[in-house]
ZAMARGU-4260 file (C-alpha; in steps of 0.2 Angstrom, whole numbers, plus 5000, padded with zeros to 4 digits):
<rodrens>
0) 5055/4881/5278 | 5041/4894/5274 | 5041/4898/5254 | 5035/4916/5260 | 5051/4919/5270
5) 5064/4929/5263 | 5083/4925/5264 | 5097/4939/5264 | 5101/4929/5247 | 5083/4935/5241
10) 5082/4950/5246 | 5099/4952/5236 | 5090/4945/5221 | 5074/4955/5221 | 5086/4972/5225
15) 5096/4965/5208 | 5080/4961/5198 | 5071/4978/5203 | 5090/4986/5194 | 5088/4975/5179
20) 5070/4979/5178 | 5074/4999/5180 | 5089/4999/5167 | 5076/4988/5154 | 5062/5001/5158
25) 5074/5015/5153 | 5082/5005/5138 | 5067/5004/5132 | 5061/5021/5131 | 5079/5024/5123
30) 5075/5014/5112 | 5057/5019/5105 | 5067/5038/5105 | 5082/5031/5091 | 5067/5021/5082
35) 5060/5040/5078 | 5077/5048/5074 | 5081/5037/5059 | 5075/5034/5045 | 5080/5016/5039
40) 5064/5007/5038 | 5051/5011/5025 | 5038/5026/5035 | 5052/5029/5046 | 5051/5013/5058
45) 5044/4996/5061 | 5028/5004/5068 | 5024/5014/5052 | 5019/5028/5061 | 5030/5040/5049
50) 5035/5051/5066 | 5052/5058/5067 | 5063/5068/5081 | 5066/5082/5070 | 5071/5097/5085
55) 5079/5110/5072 | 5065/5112/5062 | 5051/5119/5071 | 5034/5129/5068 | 5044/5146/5070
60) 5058/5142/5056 | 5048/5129/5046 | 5043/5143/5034 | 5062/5146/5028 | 5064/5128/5021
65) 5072/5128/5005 | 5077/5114/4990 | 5095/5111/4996 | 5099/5097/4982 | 5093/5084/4970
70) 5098/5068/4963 | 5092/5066/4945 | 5087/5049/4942 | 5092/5048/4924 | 5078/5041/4914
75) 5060/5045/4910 | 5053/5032/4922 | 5038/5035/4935 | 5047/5026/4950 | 5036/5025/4968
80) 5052/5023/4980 | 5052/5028/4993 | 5071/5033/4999 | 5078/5025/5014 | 5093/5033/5022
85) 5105/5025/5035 | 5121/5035/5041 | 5127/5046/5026 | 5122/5035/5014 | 5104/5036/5003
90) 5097/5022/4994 | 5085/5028/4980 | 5078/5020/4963 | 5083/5027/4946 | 5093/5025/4929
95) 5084/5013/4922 | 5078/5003/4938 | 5093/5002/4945 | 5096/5003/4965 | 5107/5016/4968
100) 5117/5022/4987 | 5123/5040/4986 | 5131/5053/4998 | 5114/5060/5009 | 5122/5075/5009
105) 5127/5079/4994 | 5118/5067/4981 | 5133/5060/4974 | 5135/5042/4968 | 5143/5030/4980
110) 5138/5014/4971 | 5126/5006/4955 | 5116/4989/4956 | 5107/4991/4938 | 5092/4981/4930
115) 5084/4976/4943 | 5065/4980/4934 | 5052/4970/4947 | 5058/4975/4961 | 5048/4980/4976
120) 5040/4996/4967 | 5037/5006/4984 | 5054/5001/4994 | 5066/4990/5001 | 5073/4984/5018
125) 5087/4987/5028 | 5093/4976/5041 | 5113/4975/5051 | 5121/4965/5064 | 5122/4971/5080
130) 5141/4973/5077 | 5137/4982/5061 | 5149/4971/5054 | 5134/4963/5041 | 5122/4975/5032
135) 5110/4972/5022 | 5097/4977/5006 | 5083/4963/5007 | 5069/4965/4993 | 5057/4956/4981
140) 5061/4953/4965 | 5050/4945/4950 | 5043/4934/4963 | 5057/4931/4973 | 5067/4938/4988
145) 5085/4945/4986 | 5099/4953/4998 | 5110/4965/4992 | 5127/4971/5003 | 5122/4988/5009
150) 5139/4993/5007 | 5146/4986/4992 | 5130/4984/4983 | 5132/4966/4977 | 5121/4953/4977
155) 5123/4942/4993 | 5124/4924/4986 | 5123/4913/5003 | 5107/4920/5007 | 5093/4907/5005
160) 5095/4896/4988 | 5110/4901/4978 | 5105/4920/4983 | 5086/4918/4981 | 5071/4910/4988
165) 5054/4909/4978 | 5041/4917/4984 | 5028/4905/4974 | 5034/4890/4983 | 5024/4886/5001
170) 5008/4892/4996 | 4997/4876/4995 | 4998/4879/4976 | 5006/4872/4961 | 5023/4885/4962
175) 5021/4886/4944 | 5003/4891/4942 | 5006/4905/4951 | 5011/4922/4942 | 5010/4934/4953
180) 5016/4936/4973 | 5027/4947/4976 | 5018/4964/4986 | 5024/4980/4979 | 5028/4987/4997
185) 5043/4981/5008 | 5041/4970/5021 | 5044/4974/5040 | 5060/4970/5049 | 5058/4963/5067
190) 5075/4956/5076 | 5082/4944/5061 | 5065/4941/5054 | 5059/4950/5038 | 5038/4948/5041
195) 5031/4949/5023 | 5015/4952/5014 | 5009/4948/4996 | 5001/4954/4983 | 4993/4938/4974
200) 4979/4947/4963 | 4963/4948/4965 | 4957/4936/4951 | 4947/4920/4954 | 4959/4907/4960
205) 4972/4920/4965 | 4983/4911/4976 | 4981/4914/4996 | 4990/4928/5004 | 5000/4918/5019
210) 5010/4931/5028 | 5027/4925/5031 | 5043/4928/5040 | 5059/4924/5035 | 5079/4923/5042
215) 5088/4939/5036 | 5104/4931/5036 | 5101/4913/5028 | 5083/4915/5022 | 5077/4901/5031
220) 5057/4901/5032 | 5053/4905/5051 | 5034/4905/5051 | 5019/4907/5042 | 5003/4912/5047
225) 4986/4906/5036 | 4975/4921/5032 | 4966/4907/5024 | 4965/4894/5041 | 4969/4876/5035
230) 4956/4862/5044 | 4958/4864/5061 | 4965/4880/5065 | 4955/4895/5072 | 4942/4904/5059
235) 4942/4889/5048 | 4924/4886/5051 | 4920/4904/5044 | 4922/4896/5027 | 4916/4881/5016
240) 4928/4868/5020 | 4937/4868/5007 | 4940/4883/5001 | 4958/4884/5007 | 4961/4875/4992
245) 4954/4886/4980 | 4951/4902/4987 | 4965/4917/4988 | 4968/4934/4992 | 4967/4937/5011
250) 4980/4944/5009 | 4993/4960/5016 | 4998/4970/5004 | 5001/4985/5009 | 5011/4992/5027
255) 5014/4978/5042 | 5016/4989/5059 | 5027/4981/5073 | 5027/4985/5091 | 5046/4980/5092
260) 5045/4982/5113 | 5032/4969/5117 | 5036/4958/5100 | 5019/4957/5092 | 5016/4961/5073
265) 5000/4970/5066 | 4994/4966/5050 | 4981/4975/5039 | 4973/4961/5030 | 4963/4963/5013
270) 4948/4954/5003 | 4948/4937/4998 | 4945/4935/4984 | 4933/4935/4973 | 4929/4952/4979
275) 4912/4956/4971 | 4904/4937/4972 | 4907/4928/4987 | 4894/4911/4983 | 4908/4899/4985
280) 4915/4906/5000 | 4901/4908/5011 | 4903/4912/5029 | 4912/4927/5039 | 4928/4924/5029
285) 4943/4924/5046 | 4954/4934/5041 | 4952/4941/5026 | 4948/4961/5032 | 4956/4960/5049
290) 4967/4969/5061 | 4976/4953/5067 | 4990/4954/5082 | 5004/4940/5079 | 5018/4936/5093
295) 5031/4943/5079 | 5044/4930/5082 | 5032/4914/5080 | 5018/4920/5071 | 5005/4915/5083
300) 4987/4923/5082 | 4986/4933/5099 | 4970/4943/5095 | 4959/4950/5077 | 4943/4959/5075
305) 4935/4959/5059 | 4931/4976/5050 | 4920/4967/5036 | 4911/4951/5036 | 4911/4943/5022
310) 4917/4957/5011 | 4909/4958/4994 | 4915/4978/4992 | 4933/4975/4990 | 4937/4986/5008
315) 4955/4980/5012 | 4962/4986/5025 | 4977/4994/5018 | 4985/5010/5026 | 4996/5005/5041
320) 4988/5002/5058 | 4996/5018/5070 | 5003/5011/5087 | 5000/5027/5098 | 4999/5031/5119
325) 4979/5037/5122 | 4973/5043/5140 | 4956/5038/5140 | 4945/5040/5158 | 4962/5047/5167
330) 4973/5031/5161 | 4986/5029/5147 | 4982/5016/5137 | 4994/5008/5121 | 4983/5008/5106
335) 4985/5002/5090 | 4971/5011/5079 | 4965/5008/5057 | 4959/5019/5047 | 4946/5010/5034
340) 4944/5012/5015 | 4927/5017/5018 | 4928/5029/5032 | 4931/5023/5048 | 4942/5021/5063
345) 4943/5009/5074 | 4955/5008/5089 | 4960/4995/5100 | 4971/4990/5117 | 4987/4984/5108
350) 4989/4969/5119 | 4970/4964/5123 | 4962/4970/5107 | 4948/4977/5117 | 4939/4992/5107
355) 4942/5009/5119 | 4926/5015/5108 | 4907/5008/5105 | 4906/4995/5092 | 4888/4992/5085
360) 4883/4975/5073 | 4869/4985/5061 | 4859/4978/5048 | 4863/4980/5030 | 4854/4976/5014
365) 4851/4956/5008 | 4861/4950/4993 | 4850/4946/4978 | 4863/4937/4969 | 4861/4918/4966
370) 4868/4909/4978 | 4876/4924/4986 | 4871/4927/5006 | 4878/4944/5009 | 4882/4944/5029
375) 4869/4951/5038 | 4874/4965/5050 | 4893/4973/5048 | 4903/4983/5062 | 4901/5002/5065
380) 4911/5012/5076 | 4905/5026/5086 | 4920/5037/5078 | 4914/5050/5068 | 4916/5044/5049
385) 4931/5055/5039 | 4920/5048/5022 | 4903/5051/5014 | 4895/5036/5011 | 4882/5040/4997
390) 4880/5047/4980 | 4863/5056/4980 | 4857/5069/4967 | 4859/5083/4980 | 4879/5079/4981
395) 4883/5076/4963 | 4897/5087/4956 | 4891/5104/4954 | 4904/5106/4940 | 4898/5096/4928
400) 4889/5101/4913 | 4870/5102/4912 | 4871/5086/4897 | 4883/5077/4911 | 4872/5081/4926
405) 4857/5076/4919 | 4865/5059/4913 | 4869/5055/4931 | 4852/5061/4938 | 4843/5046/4927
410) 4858/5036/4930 | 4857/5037/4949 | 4835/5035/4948 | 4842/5014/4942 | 4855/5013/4952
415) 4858/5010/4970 | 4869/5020/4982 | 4874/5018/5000 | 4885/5010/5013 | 4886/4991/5010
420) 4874/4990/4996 | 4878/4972/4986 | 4883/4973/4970 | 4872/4968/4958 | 4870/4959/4940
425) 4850/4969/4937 | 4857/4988/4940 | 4870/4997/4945 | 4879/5000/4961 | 4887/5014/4965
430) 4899/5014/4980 | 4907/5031/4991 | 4920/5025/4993 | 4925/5014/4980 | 4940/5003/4979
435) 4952/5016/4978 | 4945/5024/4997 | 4943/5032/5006 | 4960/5028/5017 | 4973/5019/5007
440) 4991/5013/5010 | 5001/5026/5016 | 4990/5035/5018 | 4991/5037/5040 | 5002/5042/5052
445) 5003/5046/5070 | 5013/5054/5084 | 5015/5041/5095 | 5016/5050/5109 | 5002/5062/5111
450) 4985/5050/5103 | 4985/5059/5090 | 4982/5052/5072 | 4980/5059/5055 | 4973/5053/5038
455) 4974/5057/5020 | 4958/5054/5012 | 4949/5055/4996 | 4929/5058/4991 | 4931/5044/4976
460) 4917/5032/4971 | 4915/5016/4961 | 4902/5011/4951 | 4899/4989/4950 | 4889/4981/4939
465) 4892/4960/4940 | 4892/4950/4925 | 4893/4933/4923 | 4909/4924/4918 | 4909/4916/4902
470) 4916/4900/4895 | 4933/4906/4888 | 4933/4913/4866 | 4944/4918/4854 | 4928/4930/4851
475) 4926/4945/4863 | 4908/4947/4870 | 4901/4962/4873 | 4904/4961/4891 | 4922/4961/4886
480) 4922/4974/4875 | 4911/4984/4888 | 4927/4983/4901 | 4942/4988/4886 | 4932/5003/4883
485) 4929/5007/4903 | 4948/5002/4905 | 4955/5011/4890 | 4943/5027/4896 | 4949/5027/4913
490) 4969/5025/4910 | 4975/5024/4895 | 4966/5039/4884 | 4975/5052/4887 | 4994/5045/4883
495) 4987/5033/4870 | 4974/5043/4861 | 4955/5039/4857 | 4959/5027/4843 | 4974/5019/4852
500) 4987/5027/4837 | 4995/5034/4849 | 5001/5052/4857 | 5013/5055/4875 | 5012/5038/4874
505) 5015/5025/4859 | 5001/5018/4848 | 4993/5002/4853 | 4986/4998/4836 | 4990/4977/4835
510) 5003/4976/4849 | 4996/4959/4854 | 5003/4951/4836 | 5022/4957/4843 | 5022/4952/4863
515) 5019/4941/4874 | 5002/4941/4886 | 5017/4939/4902 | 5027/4954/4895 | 5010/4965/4892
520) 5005/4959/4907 | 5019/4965/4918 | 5020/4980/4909 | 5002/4988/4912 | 5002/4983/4931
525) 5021/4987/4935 | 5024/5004/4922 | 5036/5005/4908 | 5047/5022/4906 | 5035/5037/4909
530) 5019/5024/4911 | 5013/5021/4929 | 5010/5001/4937 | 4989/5001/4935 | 4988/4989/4950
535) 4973/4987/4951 | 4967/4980/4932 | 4959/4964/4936 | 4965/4948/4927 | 4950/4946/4912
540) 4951/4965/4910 | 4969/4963/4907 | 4967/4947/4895 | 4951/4959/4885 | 4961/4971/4882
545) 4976/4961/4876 | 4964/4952/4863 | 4959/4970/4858 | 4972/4974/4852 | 4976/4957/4842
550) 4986/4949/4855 | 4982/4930/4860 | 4981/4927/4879 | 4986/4908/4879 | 5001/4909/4869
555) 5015/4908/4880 | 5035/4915/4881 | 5047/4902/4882 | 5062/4913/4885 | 5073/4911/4899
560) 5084/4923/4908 | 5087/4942/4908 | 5084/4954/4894 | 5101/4965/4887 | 5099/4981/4900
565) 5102/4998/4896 | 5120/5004/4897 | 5120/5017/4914 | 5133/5029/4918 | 5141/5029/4936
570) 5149/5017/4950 | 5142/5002/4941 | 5146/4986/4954 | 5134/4973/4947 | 5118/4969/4937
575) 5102/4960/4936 | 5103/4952/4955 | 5103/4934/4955 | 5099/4925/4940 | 5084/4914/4943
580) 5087/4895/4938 | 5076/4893/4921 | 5065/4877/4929 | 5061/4893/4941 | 5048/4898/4926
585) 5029/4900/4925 | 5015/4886/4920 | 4998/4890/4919 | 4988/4902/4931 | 4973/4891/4942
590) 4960/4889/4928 | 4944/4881/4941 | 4941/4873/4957 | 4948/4856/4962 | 4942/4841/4958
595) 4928/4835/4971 | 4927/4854/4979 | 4911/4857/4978 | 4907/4876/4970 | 4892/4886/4964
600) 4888/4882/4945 | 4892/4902/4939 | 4903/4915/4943 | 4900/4935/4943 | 4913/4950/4938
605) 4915/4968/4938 | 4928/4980/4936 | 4932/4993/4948 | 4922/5006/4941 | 4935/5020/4943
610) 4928/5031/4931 | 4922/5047/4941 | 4935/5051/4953 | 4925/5068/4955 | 4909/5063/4956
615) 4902/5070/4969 | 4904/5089/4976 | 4921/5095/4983 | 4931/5094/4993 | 4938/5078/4985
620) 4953/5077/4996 | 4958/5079/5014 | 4969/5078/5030 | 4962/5073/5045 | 4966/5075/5061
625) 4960/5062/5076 | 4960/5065/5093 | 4961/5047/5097 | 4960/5053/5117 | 4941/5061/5114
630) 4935/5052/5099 | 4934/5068/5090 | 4940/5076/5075 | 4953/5089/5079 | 4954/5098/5062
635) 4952/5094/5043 | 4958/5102/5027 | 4960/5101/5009 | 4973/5096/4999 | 4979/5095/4979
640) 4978/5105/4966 | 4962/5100/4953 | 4965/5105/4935 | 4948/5095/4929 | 4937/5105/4937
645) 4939/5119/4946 | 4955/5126/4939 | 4968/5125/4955 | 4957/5130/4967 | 4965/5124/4982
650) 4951/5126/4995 | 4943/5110/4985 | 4956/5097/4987 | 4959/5086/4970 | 4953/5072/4963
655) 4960/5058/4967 | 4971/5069/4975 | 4979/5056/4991 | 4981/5041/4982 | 5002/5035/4981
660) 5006/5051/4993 | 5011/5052/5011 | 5015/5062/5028 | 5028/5063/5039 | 5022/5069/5058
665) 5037/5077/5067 | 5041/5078/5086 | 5040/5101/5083 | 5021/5097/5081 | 5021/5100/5061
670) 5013/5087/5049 | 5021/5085/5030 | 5008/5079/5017 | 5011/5077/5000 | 4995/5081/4985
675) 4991/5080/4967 | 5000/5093/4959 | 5015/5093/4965 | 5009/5100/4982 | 5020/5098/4996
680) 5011/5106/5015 | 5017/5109/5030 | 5002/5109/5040 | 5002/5112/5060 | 4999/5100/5069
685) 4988/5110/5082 | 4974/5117/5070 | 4979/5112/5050 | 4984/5130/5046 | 4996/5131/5033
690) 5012/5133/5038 | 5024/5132/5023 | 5020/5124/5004 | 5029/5121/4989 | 5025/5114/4972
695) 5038/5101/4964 | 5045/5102/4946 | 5037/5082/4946 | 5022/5075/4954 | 5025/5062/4969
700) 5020/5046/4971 | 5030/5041/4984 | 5031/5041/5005 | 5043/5054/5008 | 5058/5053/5021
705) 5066/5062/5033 | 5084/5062/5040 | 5095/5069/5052 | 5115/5074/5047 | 5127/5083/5057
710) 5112/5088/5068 | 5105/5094/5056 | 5086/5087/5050 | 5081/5086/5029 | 5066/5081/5022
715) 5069/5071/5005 | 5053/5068/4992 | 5051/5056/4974 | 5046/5066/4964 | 5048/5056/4946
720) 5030/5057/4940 | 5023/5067/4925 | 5007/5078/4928 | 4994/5072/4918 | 4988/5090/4913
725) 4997/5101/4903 | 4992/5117/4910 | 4998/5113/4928 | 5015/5104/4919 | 5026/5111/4932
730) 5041/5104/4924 | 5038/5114/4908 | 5040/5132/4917 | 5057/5141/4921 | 5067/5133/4935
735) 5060/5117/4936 | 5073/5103/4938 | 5074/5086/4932 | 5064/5072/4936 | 5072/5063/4952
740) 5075/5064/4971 | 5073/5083/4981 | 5082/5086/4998 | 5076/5100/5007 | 5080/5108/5021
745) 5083/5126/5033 | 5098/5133/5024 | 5114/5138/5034 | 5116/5154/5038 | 5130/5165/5029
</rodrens>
């Protein structure tokens, strides 16, 4: 009998099949609509793109939005949550890092999990059963992963090792040398998988950041992906062979987007390190600063394209890539689109990975380093830029004073400026952007529907100078001392003081003789009370500035378990999560390169130059709209409040003005963006005008979050930080209210 023949059975079948396909097809679409109307997952949803279905708060009625309550969160702490909210119930971060659920409507306590310092700074996750019946908290926690019962808020003690895994362990690396994993941003759920970045430090001999994906319900280790490739995998010929061994970074650690319909996860990956000197890890470095498309249930590489070859700038790609419908040439096309920490945009077909714009290789300037081959050409996109890429004498601040401006004119006559200029030990670089963007994480959103896409930016430079690595001494060098006072200058002056005896903040004078190296450590890049987590203080600046101030770097803590925590008031359940076993402790970091490997006979470092966040002429920060259909910029606008230079003028935007801040995008066509200063917009979405603004008792350095209750839509924000100018100290005028979590919302009519 003919194969092309059909029976009655088929044709039974095929009418069956074409039902099953049309009841999918609409599931589907049902589906994508309750991913937007929710807010459970960290940015809203699995694909980050901080959309929501908001239909009763619109354009017309946006301008009557009102603070309708406030959760205090009970200490002086800076926290970064970013509130999740699932049903009635809100889980925030407060009293004392504790993780605390309360009533989404009216703030009050439903249940206390305290000291839990470490754990995931920027959120957690949540994941059910299909019957509901199992809910669940899962986050990191000093280097581990944890589950907490969503509803009772205790610890869930049959998930993965006695209520633990560690996250050191499966790294290719001694567990024990490695002291720092854990990323500061949640992972991404996807079915029962929780897919998981890192943040390993960006230190030579950092450990690799692997992307992992674990069982939600019993921990197991489902996949891992190599961002490093081992011998015989793809890429591994873009590296010497065997830097697996030695090399690290690579690593996601910021916002992993999901296209939860066709089952493939995208993830942002960052610089390997080390970021500044490459010479023992010559070649293209796969995947280290590349979009990479994984099947999200096995962790197979479907597609990548490489945004920097062989970075030597420390451009990560960290704000979230946006999945988002385009219509190019009369079709629709599903893209998946990043947003660069040096100005670009690049935009892909989510399944094929083919560009939907020009991509030109051009020619950059030659490393002169030793032993350093700078890659040759790197990729630009025919998108327009949403950064400068240059400090010049024309576009230095016109702010500064005339002393100021004329030591930056000689200054810039030694220096070099410009995209993709290599650092240098002879003269300075200077970088627009530097390492802070540009684009950073949370820092992009999109409405899904309509191709359009919108970034937070900020004009911020770095300035690099490389210097070699010396042998390790008791005795600082000069060098070192040159980086505690660039350090010190940068972040810790104005609490400290100038002589380090102290002012907001404590005095520093001989610290070192009563702590430990760890405990300082974890302290200055994770916050203490009012002081905020300096992520990005590289290791041998952290170890100078520990010997400045008469402490010993190789003189170790042998205490085990938790510290006495601070009494809290409230539904206290449980404490401290799960207790780490004590052989569960740290050794020391990776010191040099294995034995037999061999590796260039001198290393290079720099700090991150983050000196002049205002360097050159306003505006400093901006929202940008993309029309991803044309290619084009839509609109673009200020935003922040500056109280360095220009005294709250807010046609200028701020200084570092987008960096820890966020938007949500709603379905009404308006676009919420929180600034420096307080400032929270509501821009519309059409043109960028101003729809609505307030300014915040606190500043924010959170995502913020958006829920729907009884119909009715609220838009909650973090706002736990101190300003760091007195003069725009919101929380010292009338009114203001405590440091915590603010609801707001359209008031019901009386």
């Amino acid at each position: 009998m003919s194969n092309n023949k059909f029976t009655p059975t088929s044709w039974v079948t095929l009418v069956i099949l074409i039902i099953l396909v049309t009841i999918s097809g609409c599931q589907t679409h049902t589906n994508e609509v309750a991913e937007h109307t929710t807010w459970s997952h960290y940015a809203g949803s699995p694909d980050q793109s901080k959309f929501f279905e908001s239909p009763s708060i619109t354009k017309s009625n946006v301008e009557q939005m009102e603070l309708l309550w406030s959760y205090p969160s009970g200490d002086d702490r800076f926290y970064f949550f970013s509130p999740i909210i699932v049903d009635s119930t809100m889980y925030v971060l407060g009293k004392n890092s504790s993780l605390i659920a309360i009533n989404a409507k009216t703030g009050k306590e439903l249940w206390i999990h305290t000291d839990l310092p470490g754990i995931t700074r920027r959120g957690i996750n949540y994941w059910e059963s299909e019957d509901k019946k199992n809910k669940r908290l899962l986050f990191t926690l000093n280097n581990s992963i944890q589950a907490i019962d969503a509803v009772t808020g205790k610890s869930v003690m049959d998930f993965g090792n006695n209520g633990y895994l560690d996250l050191r362990e499966g790294l290719d690396r001694d567990p024990t040398s490695i002291t720092r994993i854990q990323s500061m941003m949640p992972g991404v759920i996807y079915d029962d998988l929780l897919i998981l970045g890192s943040a390993p430090g960006e230190a030579y001999f950092s450990p690799p950041g692997h992307v992992r994906a674990y069982n939600v319900v019993t921990g197991k280790l489902e996949w891992t992906f190599h961002t490093i490739p081992h011998p015989g995998e793809y890429g591994y010929e873009t590296w010497p062979k065997d830097a697996y061994k030695y090399v690290g970074g690579a690593n996601v650690w910021s916002e992993i987007s999901v296209d939860k319909e066709r089952g493939i996860a995208y993830l942002p990956i960052g610089s390997p390190t080390y970021d500044y000197y490459g010479a023992d890890r010559l070649g293209s470095n796969l995947f280290a600063n590349s979009l990479v498309a994984l099947d999200a249930k096995t962790g197979e590489r479907l597609w990548h394209y490489q945004t920097v070859h062989h970075d030597l700038w420390d451009y990560d790609l960290s704000p979230a890539p946006q999945l988002l419908t385009v219509e190019k040439d009369g079709k629709k096309i599903d893209a998946v689109a990043i947003a660069t920490k040096h100005g670009f945009v690049f935009v892909f077909d989510r399944v094929t990975g083919k560009s939907l714009f020009p991509i030109e290789e051009k020619p950059f300037p030659k490393s002169e380093m030793p032993g350093e081959e700078s890659w040759p050409t790197q990729p630009i996109t025919s998108l327009p830029s949403f950064t400068r890429h240059e400090v010049t004498k024309e576009n230095l601040n016109p702010y500064f004073s005339d002393s100021l401006r004329q030591d930056w004119l000689k200054r810039l006559d030694s220096a070099k400026t410009g995209l993709y200029v290599p650092p240098s030990d002879k003269y300075e670089t200077i970088m627009m952007p530097g390492a802070l963007g540009g684009a950073n994480y949370g820092n992009t959103a999109a409405d899904p529907r309509n191709g359009m896409m919108y970034i937070m930016t900020q004009e911020y430079a770095s300035t690099y100078r490389l210097n070699k690595v010396e042998p390790p001494k008791k005795e600082l060098t000069k060098n070192d001392i040159d980086r505690v006072q660039s350090l010190y200058g940068s972040s810790c002056i104005a609490c400290h003081g100038p002589n380090m005896e102290g002012g907001a903040g404590p005095s520093l004078k001989n610290l070192g003789h009563h702590m430990f190296y760890e405990e300082f450590r974890n302290t200055v890049i994770n916050g203490k009370g009012v002081m905020p987590g300096l992520v990005h203080v590289d290791e041998a600046s952290l170890k100078a500035l520990f010997q400045y101030i008469g402490g010993d770097p190789d003189r170790r803590s042998f205490r085990r378990g938790n510290q006495q925590a601070e009494p809290v008031d409230g539904p206290v359940v449980a404490s401290g999560g799960v207790t780490i076993h004590p052989d569960a402790q740290r050794g020391a970091p990776m010191q040099d390169y294995p034995e037999g490997v061999e590796h260039p006979e001198d290393r290079y470092t720099t700090d991150y130059g983050l000196d002049w966040p205002g360097l050159i002429d306003p505006p400093w920060s901006s929202i940008v709209a993309y029309d991803l259909n044309e290619g084009t910029i839509k609109w673009r606008r200020p935003i922040g409040v500056d109280s360095l230079y220009v005294q709250g003028d807010e046609t200028k935007g701020a200084p570092n003005g987008t960096q820890r801040k966020g938007m949500v995008i709603t379905s009404t066509g308006i676009v919420f963006a929180t600034a420096k200063g307080g400032k929270v917009y509501a821009f519309d979405a059409a043109d960028g005008s101003v729809l609505w603004e307030t300014t915040l008792s606190h500043e924010t350095n959170a995502q913020p979050s958006m829920f729907t209750l009884d119909g009715k839509q609220y838009l909650v924000i973090n706002a736990t930080s101190d300003f760091r100018n007195d003069s725009y100290d919101h929380s010292k005028k009338p009114g203001a209210i405590a440091k915590g979590y603010v609801v707001y919302g359209i008031p019901d009519k009386k």
